[in-house]
Backbone as a printed PyTorch tensor [residue, N CA C, xyz], in Angstrom:
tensor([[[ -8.6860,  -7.8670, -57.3060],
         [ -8.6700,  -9.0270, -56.4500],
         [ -7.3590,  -9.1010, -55.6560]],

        [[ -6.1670,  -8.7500, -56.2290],
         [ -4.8140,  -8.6760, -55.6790],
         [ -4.5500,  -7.7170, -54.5240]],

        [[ -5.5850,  -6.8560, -54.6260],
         [ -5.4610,  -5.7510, -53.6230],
         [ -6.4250,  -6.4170, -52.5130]],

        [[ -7.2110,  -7.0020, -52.5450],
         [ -8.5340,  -7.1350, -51.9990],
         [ -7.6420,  -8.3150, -50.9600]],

        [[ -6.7900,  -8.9280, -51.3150],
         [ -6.2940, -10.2350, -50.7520],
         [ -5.0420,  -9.3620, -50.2780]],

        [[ -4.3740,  -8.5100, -50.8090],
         [ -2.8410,  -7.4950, -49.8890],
         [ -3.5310,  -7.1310, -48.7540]],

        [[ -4.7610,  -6.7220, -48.6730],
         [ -5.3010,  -5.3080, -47.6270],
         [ -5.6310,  -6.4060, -46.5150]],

        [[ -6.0050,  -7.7940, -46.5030],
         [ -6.6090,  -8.6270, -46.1920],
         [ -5.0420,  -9.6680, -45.2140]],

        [[ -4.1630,  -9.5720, -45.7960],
         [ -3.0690, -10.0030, -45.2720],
         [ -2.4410,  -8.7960, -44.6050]],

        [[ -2.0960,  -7.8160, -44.6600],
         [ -1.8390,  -6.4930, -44.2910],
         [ -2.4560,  -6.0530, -42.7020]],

        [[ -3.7560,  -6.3460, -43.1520],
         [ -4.8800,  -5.8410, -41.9680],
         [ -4.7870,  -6.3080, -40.6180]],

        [[ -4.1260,  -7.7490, -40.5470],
         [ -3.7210,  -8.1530, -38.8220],
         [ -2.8220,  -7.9130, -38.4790]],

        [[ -1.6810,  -7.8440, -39.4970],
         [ -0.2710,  -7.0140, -38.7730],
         [ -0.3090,  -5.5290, -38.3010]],

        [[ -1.4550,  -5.0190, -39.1670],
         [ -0.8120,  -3.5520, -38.8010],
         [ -1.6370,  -3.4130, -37.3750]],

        [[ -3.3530,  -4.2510, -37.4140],
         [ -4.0250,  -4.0780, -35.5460],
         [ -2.9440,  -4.7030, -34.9000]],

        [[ -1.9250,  -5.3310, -34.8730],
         [ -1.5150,  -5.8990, -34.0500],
         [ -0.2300,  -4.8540, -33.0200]],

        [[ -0.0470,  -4.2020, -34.0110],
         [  0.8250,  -2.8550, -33.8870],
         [  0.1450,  -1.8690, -32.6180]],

        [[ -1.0430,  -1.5510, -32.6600],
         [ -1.5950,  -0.7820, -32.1350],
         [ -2.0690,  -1.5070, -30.6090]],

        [[ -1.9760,  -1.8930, -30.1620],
         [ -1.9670,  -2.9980, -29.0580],
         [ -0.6680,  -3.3930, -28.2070]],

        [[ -0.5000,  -3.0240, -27.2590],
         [  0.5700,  -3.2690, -26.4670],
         [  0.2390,  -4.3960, -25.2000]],

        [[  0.1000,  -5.2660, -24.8570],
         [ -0.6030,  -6.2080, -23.9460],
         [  0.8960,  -5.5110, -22.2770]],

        [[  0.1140,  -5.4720, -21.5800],
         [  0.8450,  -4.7190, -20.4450],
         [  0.2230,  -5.7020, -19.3010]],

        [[  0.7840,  -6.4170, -18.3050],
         [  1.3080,  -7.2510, -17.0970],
         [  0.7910,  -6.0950, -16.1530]],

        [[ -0.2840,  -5.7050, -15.6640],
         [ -0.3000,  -4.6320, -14.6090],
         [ -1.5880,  -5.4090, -13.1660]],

        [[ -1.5910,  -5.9020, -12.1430],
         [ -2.0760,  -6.1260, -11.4800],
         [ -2.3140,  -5.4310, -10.2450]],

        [[ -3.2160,  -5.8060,  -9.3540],
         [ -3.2600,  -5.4180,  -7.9900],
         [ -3.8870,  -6.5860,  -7.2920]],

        [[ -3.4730,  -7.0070,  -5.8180],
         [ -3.8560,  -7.5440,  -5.0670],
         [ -4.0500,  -7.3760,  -3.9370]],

        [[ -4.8120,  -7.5080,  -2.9180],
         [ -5.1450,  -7.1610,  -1.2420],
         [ -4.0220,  -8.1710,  -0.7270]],

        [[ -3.2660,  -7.8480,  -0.0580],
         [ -2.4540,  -8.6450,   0.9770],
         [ -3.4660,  -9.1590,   2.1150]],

        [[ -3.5180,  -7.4610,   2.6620],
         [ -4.4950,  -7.7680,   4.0330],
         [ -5.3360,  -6.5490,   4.0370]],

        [[ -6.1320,  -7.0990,   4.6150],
         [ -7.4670,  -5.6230,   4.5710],
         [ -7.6700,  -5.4450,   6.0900]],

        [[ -7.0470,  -4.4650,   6.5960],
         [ -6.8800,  -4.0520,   8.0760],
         [ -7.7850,  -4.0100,   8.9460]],

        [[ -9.0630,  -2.8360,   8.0000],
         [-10.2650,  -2.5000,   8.6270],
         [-10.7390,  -1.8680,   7.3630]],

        [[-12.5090,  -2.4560,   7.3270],
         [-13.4520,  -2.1020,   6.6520],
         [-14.0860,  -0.6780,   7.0840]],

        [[-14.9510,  -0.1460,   6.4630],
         [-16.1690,   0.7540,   7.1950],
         [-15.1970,   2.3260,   6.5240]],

        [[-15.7700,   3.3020,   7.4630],
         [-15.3970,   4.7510,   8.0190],
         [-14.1670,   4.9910,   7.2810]],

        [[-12.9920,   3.9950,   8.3490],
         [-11.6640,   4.3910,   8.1060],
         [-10.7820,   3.2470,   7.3080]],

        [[-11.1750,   2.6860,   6.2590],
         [-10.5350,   1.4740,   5.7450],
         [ -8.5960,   1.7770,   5.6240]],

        [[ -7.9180,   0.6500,   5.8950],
         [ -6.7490,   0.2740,   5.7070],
         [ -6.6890,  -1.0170,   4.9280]],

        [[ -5.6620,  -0.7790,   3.7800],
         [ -5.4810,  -2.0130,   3.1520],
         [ -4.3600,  -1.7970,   2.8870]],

        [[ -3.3420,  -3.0770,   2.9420],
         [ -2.2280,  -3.2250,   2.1460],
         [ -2.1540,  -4.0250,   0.7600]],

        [[ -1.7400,  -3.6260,  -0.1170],
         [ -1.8970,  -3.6900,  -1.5980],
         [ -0.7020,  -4.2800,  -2.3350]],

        [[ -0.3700,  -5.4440,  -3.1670],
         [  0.6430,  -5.2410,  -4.0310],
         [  0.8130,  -4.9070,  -4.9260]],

        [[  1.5460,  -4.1640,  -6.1430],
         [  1.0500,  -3.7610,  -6.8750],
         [  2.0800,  -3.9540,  -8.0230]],

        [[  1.8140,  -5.3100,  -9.0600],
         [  2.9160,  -5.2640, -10.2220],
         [  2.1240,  -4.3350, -11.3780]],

        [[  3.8720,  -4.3400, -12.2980],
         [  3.7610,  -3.5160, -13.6470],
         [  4.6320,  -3.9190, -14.1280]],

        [[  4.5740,  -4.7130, -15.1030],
         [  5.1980,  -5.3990, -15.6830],
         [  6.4560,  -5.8490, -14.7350]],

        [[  7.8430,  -5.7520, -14.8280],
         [  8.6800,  -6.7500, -14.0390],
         [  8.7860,  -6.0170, -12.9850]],

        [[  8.0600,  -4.5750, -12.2010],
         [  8.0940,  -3.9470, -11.2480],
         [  7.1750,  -4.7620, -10.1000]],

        [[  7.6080,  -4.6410,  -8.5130],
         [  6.6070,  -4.5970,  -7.9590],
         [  6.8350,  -3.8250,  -6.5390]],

        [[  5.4150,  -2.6900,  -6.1730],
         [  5.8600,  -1.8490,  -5.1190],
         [  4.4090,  -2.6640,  -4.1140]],

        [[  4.2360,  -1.9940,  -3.1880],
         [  3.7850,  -2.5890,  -2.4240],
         [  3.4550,  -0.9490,  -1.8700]],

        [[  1.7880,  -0.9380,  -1.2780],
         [  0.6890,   0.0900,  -1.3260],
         [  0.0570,   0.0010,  -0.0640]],

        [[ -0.2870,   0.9120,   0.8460],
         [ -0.7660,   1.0380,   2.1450],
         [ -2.3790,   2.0610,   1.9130]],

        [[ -3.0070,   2.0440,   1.4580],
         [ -4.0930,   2.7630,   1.2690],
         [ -4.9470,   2.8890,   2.5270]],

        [[ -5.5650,   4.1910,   2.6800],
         [ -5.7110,   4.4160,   3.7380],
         [ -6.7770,   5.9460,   4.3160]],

        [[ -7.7010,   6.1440,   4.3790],
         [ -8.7350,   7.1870,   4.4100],
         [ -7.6040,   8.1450,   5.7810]],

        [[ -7.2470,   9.3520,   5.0200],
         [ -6.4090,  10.3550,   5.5630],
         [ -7.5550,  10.6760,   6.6620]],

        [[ -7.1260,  10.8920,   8.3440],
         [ -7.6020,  11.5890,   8.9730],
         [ -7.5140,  12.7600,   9.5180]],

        [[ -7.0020,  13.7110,   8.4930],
         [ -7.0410,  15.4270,   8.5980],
         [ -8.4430,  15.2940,   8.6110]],

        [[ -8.8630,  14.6300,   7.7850],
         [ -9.9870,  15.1960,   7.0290],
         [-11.5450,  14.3250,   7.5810]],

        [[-12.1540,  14.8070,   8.2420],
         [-13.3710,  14.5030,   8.8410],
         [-14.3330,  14.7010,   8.2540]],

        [[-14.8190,  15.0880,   7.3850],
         [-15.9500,  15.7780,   6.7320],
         [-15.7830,  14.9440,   5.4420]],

        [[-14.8050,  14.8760,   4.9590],
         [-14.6360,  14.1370,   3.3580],
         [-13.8510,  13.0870,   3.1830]],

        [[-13.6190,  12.3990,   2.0670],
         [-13.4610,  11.0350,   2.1980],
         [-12.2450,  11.4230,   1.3830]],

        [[-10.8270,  11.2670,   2.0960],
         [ -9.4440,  11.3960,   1.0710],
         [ -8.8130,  10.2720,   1.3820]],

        [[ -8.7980,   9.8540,   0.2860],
         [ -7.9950,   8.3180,   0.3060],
         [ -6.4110,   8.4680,  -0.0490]],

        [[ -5.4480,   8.5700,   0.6450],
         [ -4.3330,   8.2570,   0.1650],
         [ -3.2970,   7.2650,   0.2200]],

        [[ -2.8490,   6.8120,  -0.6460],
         [ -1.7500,   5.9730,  -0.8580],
         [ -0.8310,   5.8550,  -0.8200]],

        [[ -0.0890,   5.0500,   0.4190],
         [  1.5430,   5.6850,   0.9320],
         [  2.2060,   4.1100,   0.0550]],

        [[  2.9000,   5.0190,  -0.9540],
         [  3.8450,   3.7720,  -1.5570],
         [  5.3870,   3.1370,  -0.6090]],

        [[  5.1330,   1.7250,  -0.4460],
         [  6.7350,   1.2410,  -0.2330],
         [  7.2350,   0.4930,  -1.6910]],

        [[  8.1750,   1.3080,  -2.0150],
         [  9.0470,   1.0440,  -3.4010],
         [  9.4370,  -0.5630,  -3.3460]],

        [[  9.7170,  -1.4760,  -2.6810],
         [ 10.4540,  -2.4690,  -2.7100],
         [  9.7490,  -3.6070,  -1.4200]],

        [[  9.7510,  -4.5190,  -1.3990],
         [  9.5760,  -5.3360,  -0.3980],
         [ 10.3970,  -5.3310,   1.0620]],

        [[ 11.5610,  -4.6480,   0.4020],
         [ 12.4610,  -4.4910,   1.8860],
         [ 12.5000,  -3.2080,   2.3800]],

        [[ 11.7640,  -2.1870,   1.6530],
         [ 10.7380,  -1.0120,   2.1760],
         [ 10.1470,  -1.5170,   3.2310]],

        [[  9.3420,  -2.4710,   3.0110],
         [  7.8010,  -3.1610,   3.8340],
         [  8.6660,  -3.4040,   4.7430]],

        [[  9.4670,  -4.1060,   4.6590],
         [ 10.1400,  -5.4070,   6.0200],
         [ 11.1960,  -3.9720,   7.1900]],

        [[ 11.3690,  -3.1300,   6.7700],
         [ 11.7850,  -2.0870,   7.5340],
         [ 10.8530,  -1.1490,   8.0960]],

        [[  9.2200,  -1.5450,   7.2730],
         [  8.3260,  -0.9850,   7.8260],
         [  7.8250,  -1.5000,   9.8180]],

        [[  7.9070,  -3.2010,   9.3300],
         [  7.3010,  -4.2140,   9.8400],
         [  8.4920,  -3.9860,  11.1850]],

        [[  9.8180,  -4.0950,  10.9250],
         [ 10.7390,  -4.0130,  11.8930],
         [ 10.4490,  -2.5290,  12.7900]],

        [[ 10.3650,  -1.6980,  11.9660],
         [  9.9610,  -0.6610,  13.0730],
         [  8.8680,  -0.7820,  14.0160]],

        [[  7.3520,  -1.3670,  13.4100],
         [  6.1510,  -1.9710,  14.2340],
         [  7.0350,  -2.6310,  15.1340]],

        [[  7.7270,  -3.5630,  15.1100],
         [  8.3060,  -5.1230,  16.0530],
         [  9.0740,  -3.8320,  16.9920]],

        [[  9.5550,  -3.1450,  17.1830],
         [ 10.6110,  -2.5690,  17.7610],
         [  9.4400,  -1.5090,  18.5860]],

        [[  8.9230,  -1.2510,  17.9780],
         [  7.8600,  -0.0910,  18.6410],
         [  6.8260,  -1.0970,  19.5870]],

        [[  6.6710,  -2.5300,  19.2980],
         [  5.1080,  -2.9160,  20.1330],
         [  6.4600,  -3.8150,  20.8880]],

        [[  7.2770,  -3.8670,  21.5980],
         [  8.0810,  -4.1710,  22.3130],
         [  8.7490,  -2.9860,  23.0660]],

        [[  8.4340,  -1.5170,  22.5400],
         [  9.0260,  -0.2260,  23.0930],
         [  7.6400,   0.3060,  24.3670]],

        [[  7.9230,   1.6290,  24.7920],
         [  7.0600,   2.3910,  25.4110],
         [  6.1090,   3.7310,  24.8330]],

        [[  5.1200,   3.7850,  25.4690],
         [  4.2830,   5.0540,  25.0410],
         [  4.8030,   6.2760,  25.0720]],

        [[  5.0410,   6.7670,  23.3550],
         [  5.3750,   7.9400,  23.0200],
         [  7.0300,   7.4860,  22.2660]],

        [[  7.1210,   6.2480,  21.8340],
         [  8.4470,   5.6420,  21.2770],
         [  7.7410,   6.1990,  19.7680]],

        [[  9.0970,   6.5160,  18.9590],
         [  8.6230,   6.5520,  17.7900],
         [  9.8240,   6.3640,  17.3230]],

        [[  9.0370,   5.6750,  16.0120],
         [ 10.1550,   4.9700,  14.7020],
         [ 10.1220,   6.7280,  13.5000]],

        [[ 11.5440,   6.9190,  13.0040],
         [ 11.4670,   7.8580,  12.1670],
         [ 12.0680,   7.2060,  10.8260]],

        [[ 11.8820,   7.6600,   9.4320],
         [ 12.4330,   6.7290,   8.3360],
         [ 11.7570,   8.2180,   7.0920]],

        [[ 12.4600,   7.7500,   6.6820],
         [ 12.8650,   9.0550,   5.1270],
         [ 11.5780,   9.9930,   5.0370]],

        [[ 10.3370,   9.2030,   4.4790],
         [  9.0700,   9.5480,   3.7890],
         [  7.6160,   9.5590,   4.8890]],

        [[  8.1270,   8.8250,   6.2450],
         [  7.3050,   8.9870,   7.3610],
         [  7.7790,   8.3830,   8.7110]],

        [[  6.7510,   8.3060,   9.7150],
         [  7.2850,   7.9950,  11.5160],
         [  6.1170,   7.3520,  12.0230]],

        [[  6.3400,   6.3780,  12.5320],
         [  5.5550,   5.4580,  12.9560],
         [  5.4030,   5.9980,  14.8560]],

        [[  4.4180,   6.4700,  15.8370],
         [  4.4310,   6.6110,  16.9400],
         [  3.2690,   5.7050,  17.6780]],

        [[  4.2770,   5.0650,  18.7700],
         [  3.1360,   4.3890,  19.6420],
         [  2.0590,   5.4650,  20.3060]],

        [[  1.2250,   4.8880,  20.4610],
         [  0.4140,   5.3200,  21.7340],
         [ -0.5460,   4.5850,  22.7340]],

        [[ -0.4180,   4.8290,  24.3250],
         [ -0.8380,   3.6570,  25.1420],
         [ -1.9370,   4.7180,  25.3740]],

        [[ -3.9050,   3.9210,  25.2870],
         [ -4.7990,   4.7350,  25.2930],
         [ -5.2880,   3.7240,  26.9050]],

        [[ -5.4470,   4.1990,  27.5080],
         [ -6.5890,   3.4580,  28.5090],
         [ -7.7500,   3.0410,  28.1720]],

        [[ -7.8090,   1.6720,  28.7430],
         [ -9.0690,   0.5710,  27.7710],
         [ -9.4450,   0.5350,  26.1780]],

        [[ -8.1050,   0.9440,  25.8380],
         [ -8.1110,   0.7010,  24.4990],
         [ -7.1220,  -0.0600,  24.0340]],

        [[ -5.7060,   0.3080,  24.7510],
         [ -4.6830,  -0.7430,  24.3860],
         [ -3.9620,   0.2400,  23.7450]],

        [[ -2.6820,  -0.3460,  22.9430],
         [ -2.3030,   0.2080,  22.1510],
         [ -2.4510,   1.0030,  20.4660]],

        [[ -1.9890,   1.8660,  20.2650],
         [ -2.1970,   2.2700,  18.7010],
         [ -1.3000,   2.6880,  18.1740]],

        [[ -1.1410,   3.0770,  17.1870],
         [  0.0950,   3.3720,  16.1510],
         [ -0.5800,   4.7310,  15.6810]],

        [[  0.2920,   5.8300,  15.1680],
         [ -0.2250,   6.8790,  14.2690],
         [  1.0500,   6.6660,  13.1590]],

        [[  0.1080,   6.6090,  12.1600],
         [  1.3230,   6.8560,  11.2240],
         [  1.6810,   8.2190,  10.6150]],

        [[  2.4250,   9.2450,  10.4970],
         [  2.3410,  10.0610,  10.0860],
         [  3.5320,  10.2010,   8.7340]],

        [[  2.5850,  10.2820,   7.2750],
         [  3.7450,  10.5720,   5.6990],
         [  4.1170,  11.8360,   5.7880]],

        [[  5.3360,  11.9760,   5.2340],
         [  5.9190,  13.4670,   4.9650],
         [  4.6780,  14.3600,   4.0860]],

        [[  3.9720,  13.7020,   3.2470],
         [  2.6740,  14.8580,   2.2490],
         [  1.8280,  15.1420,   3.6430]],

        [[  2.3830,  14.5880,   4.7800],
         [  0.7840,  15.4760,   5.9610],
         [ -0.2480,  14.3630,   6.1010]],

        [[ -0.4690,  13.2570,   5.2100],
         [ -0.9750,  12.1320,   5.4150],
         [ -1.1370,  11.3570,   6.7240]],

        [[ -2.5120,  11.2420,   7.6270],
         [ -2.3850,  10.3590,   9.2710],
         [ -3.3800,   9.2840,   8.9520]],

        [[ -2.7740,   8.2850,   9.5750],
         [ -3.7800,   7.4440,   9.8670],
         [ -3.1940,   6.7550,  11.0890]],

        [[ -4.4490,   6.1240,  11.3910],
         [ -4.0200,   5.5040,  13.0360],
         [ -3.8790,   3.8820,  13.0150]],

        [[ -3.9080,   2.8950,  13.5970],
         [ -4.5660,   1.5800,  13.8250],
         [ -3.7500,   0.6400,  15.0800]],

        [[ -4.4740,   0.1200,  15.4190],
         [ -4.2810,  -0.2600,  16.6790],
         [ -3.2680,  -2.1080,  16.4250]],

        [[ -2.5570,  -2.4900,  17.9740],
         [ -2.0350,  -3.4770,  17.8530],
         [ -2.3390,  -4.4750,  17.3000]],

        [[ -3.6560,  -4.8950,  16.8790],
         [ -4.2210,  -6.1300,  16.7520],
         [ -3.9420,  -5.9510,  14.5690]],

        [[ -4.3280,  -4.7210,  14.5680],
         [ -4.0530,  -4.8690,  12.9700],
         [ -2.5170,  -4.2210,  13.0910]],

        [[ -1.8460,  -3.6160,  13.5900],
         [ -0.4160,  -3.7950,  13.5360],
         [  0.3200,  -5.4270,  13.3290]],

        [[ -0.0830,  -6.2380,  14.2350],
         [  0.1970,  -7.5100,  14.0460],
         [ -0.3330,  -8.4980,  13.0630]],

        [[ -1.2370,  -7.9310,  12.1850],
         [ -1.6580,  -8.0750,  10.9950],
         [ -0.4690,  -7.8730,   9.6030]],

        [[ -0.1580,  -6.5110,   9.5310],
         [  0.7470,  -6.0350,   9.0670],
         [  2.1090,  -6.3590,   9.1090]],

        [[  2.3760,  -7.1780,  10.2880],
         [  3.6820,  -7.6980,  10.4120],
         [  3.9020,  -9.3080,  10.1480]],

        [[  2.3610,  -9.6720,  10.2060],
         [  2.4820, -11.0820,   9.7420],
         [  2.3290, -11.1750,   7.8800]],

        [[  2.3060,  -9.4770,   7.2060],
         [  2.2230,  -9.6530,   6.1980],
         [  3.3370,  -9.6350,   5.4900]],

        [[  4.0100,  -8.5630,   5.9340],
         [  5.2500,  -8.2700,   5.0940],
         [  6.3090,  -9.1690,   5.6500]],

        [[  6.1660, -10.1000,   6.5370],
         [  7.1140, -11.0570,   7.0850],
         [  7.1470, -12.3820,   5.7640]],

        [[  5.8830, -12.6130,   5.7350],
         [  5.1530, -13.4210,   4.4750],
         [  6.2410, -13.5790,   3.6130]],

        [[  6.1600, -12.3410,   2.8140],
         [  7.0190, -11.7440,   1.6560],
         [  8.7210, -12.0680,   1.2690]]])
């Protein structure tokens, strides 16, 4: 009976051991564009970390669906992102922003307006135009 009542007191400390409860979230800031070529900006905690996520269907690739994820480490990553947009949609066609891990380049299309290419150091492109650029800058301004 003494054992039956040890194993019985014993038994929630030791499950409790095996269980680590971990703080890990994700949230949509802003969702750029749906469909084909989705863009989303992402926040992303872990426990007392938080980076902030640009996800984004790579356009090398036409035929298959590669999703990659350009991390900004810090919030003032983002806001140097956002300052380069502000500096570029106030610049001219063929201005480009350069920064460690990628380069932000305008481009003026006829009857299209403006667009952005983003290009990451892994070879990573994606494009999107002023209207979700100014999306993006009303996000990380937020912050």
């Amino acid at each position: 009976m003494k054992k039956v009542l040890f194993i019985a007191l014993l038994l929630p400390l030791l499950s409790r051991a095996q269980f680590k409860i971990v703080n890990n979230s994700v949230s949509n800031l802003v969702e750029l564009r749906e469909g084909t070529w989705p863009i989303t900006l992402q926040r992303v905690t872990r426990d007392s970390d938080t980076s902030y996520v640009l996800l984004f269907r790579d356009q090398h690739y036409l035929d298959d669906v590669i999703m990659t994820t350009f991390k900004f480490g810090s919030a003032d990553q983002l806001k140097y992102f956002q300052k380069g947009l502000a500096a570029l949609k106030s610049g001219n066609n063929g201005d480009m922003a350069k920064y460690k891990d990628y380069s932000i380049k305008r481009v003026d299309v006829k009857r299209q307006g403006t667009w952005y290419v983003l290009n990451c150091n892994d070879g990573a492109v994606t494009n999107f135009q002023q209207t979700e650029a100014d999306k993006l800058m009303a996000a990380a301004a937020s912050l």
